[in-house]
N, C-alpha and C positions, 0 to 999 in steps of 0.2 A: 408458543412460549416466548416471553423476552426476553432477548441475546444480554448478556451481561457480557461486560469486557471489566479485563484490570487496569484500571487506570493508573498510567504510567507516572501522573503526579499528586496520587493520594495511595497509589498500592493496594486499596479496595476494590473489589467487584461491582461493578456501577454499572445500572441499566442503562444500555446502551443509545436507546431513543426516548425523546422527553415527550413526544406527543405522537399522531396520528402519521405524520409527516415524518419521517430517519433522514438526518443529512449527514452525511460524509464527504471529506476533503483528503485526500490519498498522494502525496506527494509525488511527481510521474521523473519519467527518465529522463536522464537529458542525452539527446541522441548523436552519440557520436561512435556507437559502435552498437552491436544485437544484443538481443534481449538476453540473459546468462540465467540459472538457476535460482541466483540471490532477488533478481526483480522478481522472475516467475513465482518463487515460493512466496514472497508480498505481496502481490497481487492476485494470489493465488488464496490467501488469508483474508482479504476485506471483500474476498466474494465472497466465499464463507457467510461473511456478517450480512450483504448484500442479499443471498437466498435466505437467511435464517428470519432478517427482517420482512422480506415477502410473504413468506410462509407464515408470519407472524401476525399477516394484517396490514403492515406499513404500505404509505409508496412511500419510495426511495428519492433523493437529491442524490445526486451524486456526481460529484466535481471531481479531477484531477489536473496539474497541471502537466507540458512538458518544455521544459527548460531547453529551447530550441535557439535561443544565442548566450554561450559560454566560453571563458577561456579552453577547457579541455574539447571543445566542439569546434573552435577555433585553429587551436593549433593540429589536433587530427589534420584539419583539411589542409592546414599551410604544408605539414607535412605530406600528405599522400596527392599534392599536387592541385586536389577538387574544392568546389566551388560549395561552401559551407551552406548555404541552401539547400544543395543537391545533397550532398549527404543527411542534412537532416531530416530532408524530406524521406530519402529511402530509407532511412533506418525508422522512423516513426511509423511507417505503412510496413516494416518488417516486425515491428513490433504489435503492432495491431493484426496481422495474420497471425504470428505466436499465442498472443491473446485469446485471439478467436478459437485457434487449432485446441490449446487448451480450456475450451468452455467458458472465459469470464465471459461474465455479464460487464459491457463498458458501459463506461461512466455513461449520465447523460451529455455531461459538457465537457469535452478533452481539449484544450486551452493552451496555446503556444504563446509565451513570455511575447513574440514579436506583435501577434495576434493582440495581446492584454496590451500594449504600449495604452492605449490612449487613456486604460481601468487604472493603469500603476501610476501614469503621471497623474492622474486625479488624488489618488490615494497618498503620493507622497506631498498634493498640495496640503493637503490637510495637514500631513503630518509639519510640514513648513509653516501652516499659520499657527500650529500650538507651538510654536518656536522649539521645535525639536531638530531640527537639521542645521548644518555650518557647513561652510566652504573648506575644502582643504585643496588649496592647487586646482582648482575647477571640479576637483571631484567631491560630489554631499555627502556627508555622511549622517548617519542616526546618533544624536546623545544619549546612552542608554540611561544617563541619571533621569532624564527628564519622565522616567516612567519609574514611580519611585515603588511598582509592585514589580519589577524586574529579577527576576527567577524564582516567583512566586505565581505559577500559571493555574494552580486551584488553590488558593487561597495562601494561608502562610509557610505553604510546604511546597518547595521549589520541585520541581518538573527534574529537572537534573541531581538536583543533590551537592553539585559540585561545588567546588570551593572557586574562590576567582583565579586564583592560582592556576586548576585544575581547567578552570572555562579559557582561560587565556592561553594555555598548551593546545586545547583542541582546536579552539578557534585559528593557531598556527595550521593545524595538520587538514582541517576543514573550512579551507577557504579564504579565511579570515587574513589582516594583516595587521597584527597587534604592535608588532616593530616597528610599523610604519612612524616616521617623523612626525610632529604637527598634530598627530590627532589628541584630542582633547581626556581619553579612555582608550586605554587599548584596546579594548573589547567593543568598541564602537562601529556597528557596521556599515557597509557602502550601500546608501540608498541608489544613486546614479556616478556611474564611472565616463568622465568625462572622454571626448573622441581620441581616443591614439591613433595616429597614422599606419594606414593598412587595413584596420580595424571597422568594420559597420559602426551605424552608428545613425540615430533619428533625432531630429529635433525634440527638443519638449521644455518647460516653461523654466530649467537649469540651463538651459544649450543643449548642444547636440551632443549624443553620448547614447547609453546603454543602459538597463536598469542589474541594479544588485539582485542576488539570490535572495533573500529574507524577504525582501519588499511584494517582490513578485507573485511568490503565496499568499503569502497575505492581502493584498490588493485580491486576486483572483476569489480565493475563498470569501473575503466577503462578498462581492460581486455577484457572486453565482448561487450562494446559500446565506447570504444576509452574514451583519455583524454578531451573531450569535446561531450556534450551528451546534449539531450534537459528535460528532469524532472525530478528530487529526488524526489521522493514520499512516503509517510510513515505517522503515529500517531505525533500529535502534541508534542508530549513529548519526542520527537525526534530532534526536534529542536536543543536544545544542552543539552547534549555535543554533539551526536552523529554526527548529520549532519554540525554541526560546523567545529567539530574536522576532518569530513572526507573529507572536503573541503579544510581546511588547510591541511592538509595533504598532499591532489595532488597539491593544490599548488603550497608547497614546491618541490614536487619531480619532477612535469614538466613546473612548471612556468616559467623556465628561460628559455624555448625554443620559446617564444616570443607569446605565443598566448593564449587564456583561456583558464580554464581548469573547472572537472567538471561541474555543472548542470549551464545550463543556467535558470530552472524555480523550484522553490519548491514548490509544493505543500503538504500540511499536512490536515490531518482529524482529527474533534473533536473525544475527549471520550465519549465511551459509557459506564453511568453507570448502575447501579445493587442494588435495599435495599437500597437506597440515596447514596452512593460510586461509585468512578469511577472503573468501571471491571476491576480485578487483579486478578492475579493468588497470589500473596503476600497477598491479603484482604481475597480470595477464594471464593470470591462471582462473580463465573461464570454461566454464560448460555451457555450451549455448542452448538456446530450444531448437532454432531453428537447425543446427548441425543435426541433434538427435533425430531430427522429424526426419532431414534429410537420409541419413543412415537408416531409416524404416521402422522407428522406432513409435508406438502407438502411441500417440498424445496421453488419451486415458493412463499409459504405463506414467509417463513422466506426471501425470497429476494425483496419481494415488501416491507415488513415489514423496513428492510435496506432502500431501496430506497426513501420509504417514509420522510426519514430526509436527508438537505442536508448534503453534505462530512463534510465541514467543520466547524457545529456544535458538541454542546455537547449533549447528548440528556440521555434518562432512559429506558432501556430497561423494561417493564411490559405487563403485561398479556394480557390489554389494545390492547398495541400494536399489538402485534401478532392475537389478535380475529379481529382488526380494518383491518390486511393485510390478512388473511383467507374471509372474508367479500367482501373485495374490489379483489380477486383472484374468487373467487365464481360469482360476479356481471359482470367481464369479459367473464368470459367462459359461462356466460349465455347468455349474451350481442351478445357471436361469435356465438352460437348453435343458437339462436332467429332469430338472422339478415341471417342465413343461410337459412332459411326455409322462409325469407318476400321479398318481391316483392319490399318495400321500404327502403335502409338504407341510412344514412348520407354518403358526401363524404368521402374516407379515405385518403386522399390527402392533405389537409390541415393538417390531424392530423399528417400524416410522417411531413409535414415543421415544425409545433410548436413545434414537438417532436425532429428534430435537431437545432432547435432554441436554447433551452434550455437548451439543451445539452450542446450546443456550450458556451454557457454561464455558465461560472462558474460550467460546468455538476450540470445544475440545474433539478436533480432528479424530485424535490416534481412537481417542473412546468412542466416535462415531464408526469409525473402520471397523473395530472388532464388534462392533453387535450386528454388522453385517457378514461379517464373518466366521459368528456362531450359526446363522441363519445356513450361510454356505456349507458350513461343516457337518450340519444336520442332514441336510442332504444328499451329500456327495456319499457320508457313511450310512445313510440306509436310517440312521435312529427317529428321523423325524417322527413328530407327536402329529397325527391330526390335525388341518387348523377347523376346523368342524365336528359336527356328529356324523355328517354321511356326508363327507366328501365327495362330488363329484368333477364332471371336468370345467364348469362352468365355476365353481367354487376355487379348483386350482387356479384355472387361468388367472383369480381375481388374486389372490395371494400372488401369484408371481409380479403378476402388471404391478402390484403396488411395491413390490420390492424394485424393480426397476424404476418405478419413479420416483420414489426415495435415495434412492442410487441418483438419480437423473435431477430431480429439481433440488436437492439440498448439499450434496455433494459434488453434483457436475460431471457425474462418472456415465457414461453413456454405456451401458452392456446389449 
């Protein structure tokens, strides 16, 4: 079946992959502290789309980036003393064992802003010879007039919705510096941030300095899945500036070669919050994976726990939760050892269709869970129907193996 998603800037259900070939762009962490519930449950969502497209037929592209020199990556290390390399490096390889521990499928190409320097200074020349960039105090930034389809990312219906008003507040709270003196738009963002003392910093065809967040993605993504790719994927709070800004951006830089560019489908995942607030690393009210893991707690618990809400809610991480997806992991695997050892189980052939139904649908998780769950229920209470006329053990055995790999390759649940 093919995965449909909602497209965050048409609000229609839009097939998710345009050809043989599915590419995805997944916005990555920028490391300056561990992986927390809010990355896991996002990442946790475009694997989802990632098995559903396997299972579909497709191969996969699949890009992310990690934003591995930033000011909040920065000051961490100034503050706790360590050398902003070292941190980034531990937390990206703590982040990719969390990954693993919870079953994603990783990208093919995971892409460090430092790594991309020579992809971004390429991608901002472009954006420099269509005369989109200006000096401000050594530091460039992007003219967002000069992309006159700017927060219209599928067509005349803006990706945001927001008012300039409304873009120019966020853009305060996300990153942006709209107050800033000298700039030409407030809204205008920094393609390369000139050397500060203290501060790293590489050569490139502006001076030595740093690249901006917007640029970064967007240089990368087209890079690694061409100037036309089929999903951006990321946190709602992503919306703008970031994905705004990184669409105008290729835009500008390859629009004039007559054809579209960037994502043809956005999709975004609600926040997870924490103690009534949405999970920040700035509020500090995190759940981490790797603490849970540490405390003994089964990866599979925390990824049905995820699964249990869909993507693009907002939901509350509690304790609740976690004992309700320990619970429902427990009823599974008792479910598979019971039906293993009885003469009678349900078919598991309906439950593989409902379970790519759903999928297919808006990777509709929670409706995925429960058709695995009537399967379970069947079992555990005795009512199960036949999946045959004369059941035997070689017939069981095959009903159960397929509910376990249905479990296994489309939801990433290992029982």
């Amino acid at each position: 079946m093919e995965p449909r998603l909602r497209d965050t800037a048409t609000g229609e259900l839009t097939v998710a992959a345009s050809g043989k070939t599915a590419s995805l762009y997944a916005c990555g962490i920028t490391p300056y502290d561990a992986t927390h519930m809010g990355h896991a449950a996002t990442y946790t969502a475009w694997d989802l789309l990632v098995r559903a497209w396997l299972d579909a037929g497709h191969d996969v592209r699949y890009a992310q980036n990690v934003t591995d020199v930033d000011d909040p990556l920065l000051e961490r290390a100034d503050r706790d003393g360590e050398d902003w390399r070292q941190l980034a490096d531990r937390e990206i390889e703590r982040y990719r064992r969390d990954m693993e521990a919870l079953r994603v499928v990783p990208p093919a190409h995971l892409i460090g802003a430092v790594e991309a320097l020579p992809i971004i200074d390429q991608f901002a020349e472009r954006l420099a010879a269509r005369g989109a960039l200006y000096d401000l105090d050594g530091d460039v930034y992007f003219a967002r007039l000069a992309d006159s389809e700017f927060g219209a990312l599928s067509g005349p219906q803006s990706l945001s919705g927001f008012s300039v008003a409304d873009m120019t507040a966020l853009a305060a709270e996300r990153g942006g510096d709209p107050d800033r003196v000298g700039k030409k738009d407030p809204l205008d963002p920094l393609v390369w941030r000139a050397e500060r003392p203290g501060e790293p910093s590489w050569e490139s065809r502006f001076g030595p300095g740093r690249p901006g967040w917007h640029v970064e993605c967007a240089a990368i993504a087209t890079e690694y899945l061409g100037t036309e790719f089929d999903v951006q994927a990321g946190g709602s709070d992503l919306v703008f500036p970031h994905h705004e800004m990184s669409a105008s951006h290729t835009r500008v830089a390859y629009g004039s070669e007559g054809h579209p560019v960037f994502s043809r489908v956005y999709a975004h995942s609600g926040m997870v919050a924490y103690q009534g607030a949405k999970m920040s690393k700035s509020l500090g009210n995190l759940v981490f994976v790797n603490r849970l893991r540490a405390a003994g707690i089964d990866p599979m618990a925390i990824r049905l726990a995820l699964l249990a809400h869909h993507y693009r809610s907002d939901w509350e991480w509690t304790d609740d939760v976690l004992a309700e997806a320990e619970e429902r992991l427990a009823r599974w695997r008792a479910a598979v050892r019971s039906a293993a050892d009885s003469s009678v189980v349900p078919a598991a052939a309906p439950v593989l269709q409902t379970v790519r139904e759903r999928l297919a649908d808006d990777l509709d998780a929670p409706g995925a869970l429960a058709a695995i769950d009537d399967w379970v229920g069947a079992v555990l209470s005795g009512t199960a129907t036949p999946a045959g006329p004369m059941p035997d053990a070689t017939a069981v055995a095959e009903e159960v193996t397929l509910i376990r790999d249905t479990a296994d390759a489309l939801l990433g649940i290992a029982l």
